[in-house]
N, C-alpha and C positions, 0 to 999 in steps of 0.2 A: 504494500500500500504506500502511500505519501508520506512522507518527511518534513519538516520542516528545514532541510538541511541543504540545498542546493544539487533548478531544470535541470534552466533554460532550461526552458525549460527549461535550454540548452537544451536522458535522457537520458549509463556509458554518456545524457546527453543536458544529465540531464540537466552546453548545452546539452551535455549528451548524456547518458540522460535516462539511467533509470532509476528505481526509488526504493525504499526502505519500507519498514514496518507502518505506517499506515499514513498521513493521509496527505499532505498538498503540498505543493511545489513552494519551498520557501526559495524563492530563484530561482535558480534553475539548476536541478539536480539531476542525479546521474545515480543510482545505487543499485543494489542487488535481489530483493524480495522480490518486489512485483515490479512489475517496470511503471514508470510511471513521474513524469516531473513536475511540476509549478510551481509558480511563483508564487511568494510571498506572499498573500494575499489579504491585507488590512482593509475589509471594507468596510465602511460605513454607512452604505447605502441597504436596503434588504428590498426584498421584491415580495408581490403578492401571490397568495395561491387562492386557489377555486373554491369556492362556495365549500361549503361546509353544510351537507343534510342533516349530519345526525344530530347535532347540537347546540347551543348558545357557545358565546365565546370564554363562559368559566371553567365552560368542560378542556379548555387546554391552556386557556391564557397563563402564564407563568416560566418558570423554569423546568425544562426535564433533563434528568442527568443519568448518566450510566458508565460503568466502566467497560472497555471495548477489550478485547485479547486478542489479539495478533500479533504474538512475538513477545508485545509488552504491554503489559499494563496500563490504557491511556483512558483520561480521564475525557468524559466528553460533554457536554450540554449543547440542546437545545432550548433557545428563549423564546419562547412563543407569543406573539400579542392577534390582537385583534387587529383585520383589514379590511374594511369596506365589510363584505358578505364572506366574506375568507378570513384565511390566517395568514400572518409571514413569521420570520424566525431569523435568527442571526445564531448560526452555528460555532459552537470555540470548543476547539481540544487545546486543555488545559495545559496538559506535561509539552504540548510545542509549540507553544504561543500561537497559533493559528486562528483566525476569527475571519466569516464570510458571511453571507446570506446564504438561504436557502429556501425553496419553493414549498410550498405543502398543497397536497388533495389527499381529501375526503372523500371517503363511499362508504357509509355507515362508519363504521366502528375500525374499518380498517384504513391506515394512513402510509402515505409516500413523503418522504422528506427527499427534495433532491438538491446536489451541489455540485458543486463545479461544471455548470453549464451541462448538465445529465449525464459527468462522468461517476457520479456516485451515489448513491439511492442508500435511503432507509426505511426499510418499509414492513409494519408492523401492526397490531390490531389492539386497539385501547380493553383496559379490564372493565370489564361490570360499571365498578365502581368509581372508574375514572381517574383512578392514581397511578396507575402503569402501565409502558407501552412495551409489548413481546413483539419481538422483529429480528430482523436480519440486515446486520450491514453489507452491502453489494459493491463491492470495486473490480472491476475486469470477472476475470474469474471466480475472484476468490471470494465466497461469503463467510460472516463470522456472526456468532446469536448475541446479538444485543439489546439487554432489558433497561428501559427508560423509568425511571420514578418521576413522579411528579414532588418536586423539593419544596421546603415550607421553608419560612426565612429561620426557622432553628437548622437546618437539614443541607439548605443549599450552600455548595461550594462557592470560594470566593472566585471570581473570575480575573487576572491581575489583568491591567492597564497595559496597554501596548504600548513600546516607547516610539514617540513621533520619528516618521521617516526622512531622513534630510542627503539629498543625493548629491552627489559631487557635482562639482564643478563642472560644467559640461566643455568646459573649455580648457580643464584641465590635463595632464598629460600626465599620468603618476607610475612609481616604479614600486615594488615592493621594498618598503622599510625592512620587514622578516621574511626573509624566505628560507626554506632549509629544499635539498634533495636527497635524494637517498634510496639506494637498488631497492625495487620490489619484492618482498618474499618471495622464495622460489617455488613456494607452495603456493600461493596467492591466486584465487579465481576469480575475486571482484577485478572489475574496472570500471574507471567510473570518476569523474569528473565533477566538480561541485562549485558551488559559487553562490557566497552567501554573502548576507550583509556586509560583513568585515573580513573575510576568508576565502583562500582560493584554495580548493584541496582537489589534487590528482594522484587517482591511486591505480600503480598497472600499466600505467603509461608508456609507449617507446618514444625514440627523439621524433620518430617520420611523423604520427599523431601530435605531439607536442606543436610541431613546426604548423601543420594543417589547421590543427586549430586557431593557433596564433594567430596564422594568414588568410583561414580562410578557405584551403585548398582542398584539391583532391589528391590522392599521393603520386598521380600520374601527375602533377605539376610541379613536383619536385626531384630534381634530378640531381646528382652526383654524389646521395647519400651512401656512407659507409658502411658495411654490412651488419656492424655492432647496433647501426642508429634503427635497425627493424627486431634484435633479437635482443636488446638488452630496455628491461622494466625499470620504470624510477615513479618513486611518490614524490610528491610535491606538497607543503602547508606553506601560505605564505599572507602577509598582510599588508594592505595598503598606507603609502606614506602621506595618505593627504586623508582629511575628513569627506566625510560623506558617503553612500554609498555608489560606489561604479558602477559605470553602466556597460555593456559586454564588451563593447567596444574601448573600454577602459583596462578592462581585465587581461585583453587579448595586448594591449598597449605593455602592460608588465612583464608576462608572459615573454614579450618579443625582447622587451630589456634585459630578463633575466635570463634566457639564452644566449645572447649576445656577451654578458657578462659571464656567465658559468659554464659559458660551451662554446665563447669564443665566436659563436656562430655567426658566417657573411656569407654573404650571397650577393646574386648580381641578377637582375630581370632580366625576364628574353620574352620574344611571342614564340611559339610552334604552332602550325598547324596539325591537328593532329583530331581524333574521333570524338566527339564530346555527344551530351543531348543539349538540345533546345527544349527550355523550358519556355511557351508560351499562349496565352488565353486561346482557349479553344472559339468552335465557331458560334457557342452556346452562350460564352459570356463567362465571366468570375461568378464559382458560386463558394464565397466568403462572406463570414457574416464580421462586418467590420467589429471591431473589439469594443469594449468599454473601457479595456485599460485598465491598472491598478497602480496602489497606492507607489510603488517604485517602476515603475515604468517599464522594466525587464521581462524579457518573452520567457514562459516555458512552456515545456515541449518533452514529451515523452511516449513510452509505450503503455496503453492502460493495462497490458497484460502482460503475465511471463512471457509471452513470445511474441515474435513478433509479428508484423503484416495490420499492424493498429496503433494509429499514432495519435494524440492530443493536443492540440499547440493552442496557447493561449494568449493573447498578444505578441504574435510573432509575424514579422515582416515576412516576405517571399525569401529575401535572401537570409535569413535563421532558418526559415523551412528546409533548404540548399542546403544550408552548412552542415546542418542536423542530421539530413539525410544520407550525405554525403562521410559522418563519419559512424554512422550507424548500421546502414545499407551497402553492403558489397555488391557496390554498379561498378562497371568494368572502364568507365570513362565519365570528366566532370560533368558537372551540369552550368550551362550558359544561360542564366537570368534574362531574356525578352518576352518578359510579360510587360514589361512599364505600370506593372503594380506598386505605387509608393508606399500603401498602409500598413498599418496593422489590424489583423484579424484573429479569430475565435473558429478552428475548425477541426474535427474529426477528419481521418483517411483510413481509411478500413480494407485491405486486398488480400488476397491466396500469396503468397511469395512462390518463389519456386526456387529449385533447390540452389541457388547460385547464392542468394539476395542475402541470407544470410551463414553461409557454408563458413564454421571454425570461429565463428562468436560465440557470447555470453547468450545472447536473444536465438532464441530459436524459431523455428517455423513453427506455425500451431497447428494443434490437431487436425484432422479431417471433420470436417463440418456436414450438418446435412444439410444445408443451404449455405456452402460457402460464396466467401465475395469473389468479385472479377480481380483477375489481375491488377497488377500496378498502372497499367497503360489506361485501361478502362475504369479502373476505379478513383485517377486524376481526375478525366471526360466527367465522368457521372456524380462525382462529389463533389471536386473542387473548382470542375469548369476549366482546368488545365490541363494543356497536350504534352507531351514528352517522347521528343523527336529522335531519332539516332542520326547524325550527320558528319559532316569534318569541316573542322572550323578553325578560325583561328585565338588563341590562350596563351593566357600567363600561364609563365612558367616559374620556379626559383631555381637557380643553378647554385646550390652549395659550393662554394667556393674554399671555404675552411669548417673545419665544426670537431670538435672534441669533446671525449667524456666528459661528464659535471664534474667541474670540481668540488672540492670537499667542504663542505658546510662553515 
């Protein structure tokens, strides 16, 4: 399930990007239970749900709390009030400072709580008596039994204060004040990327990924890497020297410093022509649903399941969609941005992979389905309203020039 630990989504992304014990993308995270990343999500706003038959609004108005099990121990509430003819809620897990909205419908006695734009449902059927909700938490795959009390102000948990989010500089250029490196356990099967308020942690990492992310690339666009820079693993914790929190393109900003510095690494640009796809708007039109955005401005971006072929991007531009994809998905050439999409948007992509897309990852292909989706080609067209071309074109490239092991912390 979600973290609050960092997508991008990013995600491996998560920008890259997948996720931990349970529940939303604090940035953009990358972890190992269920795939799955988001950002950070401080909302203040809460949204409406549907008429309510069974009841007046005392039959829910208040606090509902419960302890969730999945891995750990998390404590959770729902705040319930009154909406017009409905209810709304503003949902917080406690143990990860997470707080969002969330939707509710009624059909008698039984309820749907949903969050993160309907990547996660709770859905349950009130007692008798109206003090407790029996249900099931629903993320990707995995469901967990979770019972909701309705809390009296002797009973209910305290909820802490979020501390206000205050984002860097957007003009500024910052390098890690702390960073440490340091070889991968040899035993080590996470990988996994993170990027959090104050914190950039890469774990599993080789130098070819490091450089890709930094820049942006595909590994076809980097050339004259040494053989160590594909088989040798390094973590990475490191922190930023300026206040505020960074924005991706801030982190990637470090990243490039801290290579440069610890691996000596230069390079020099070139074009090649060489195979790539065309990413661009089909004849249908974009179907994205432009974002609302959140309280720090950061995309994420994940898989809602253990495996993959199911991705969730949540304020995420076209090119984080790229990036993401690109170090997630084993495509055999980059991907070349012509759509002239500038925003940010809110979307699901759901397709069959085949056996290429992810061969020798963490993310796997998912089971056989009885109604599986279309491919990747077909399920851009039909979801996203974008085409993805095979062609030969011309690309950036980095020609490594110099590059050495990290030096020593």
């Amino acid at each position: 399930m979600l973290q609050p630990r960092f997508a991008t989504m990013t995600g491996r992304s998560r920008i890259g990007e997948r996720s931990h014990p349970l529940l939303f993308w604090h940035n953009v995270a990358i972890t190992v239970t269920v795939a799955f990343t988001l950002l950070y999500c401080h909302a203040a706003s809460s949204q409406g749900g549907a008429a309510n038959p069974a009841g007046d609004a005392a039959d829910l108005a208040g606090p509902w709390q419960g302890t969730l099990h999945a891995g750990q121990d998390l404590r959770v509430v729902f705040t319930i009030s009154k909406s017009g003819d409905g209810y709304k809620a503003i949902f917080h897990s406690i143990d990860q400072g997470i707080e969002m909205p969330a939707t509710i419908t009624m059909d008698g006695s039984s309820m749907k709580m949903t969050l993160a734009s309907d990547r996660v449902t709770y859905q349950g059927k009130l007692s008798t008596d109206g003090q407790a909700i029996t249900g099931t938490w629903i993320q990707g795959p995995n469901n967990f039994p979770l019972t909701l009390s309705h809390a009296t102000p002797q009973t209910e948990w305290t909820i802490p204060t979020l501390p206000p989010v205050l984002r860097m500089d957007q003009n500024a250029s910052p390098a890690f004040e702390v960073a440490t490196i340091k070889p991968s356990k040899p035993d080590e099967s996470k990988k996994y990327l993170l990027l959090g308020r104050r914190q950039f942690k890469v774990v599993n990492y080789n130098l070819d990924e490091l450089v890709t992310f930094a820049y942006g690339l595909h590994p076809k666009q980097v050339l004259g890497s040494p053989p160590w820079a594909e088989t040798d693993k390094f973590d990475i914790v490191g922190e930023p020297d300026r206040e505020g929190v960074p924005s991706i393109d801030q982190w990637k900003t470090m990243l490039q410093k801290l290579l440069a510095e610890r691996c000596q690494l230069s390079f020099h640009r070139d074009r090649r022509e060489m195979p790539v796809y065309i990413l661009s708007v089909s004849k249908t039109g974009p179907r994205l649903a432009t974002s609302l955005g959140n309280a720090m401005g950061l995309p994420g971006m994940g898989f809602r399941s253990g495996v993959g072929g199911d991705i969730a991007a949540f304020n995420a531009s076209i090119n984080d969609f790229i990036n993401f994809f690109t170090r997630n998905v084993k495509l055999d050439r980059p991907i070349l941005n012509q759509t002239g999409l500038t925003g940010r948007y809110d979307f699901t992509l759901d397709w069959s992979p085949d056996d290429s897309q992810f061969n020798g990852m963490a993310i796997t292909a998912p089971p056989n389905k009885t109604n599986p989706p279309p491919n990747l080609y077909v399920a851009l067209q039909e979801q996203l309203g974008l085409k993805l071309t095979a062609a030969k074109a011309m690309a950036d490239v980095y020609v490594l020039d110099r590059v050495e092991k990290p030096s020593a912390n």
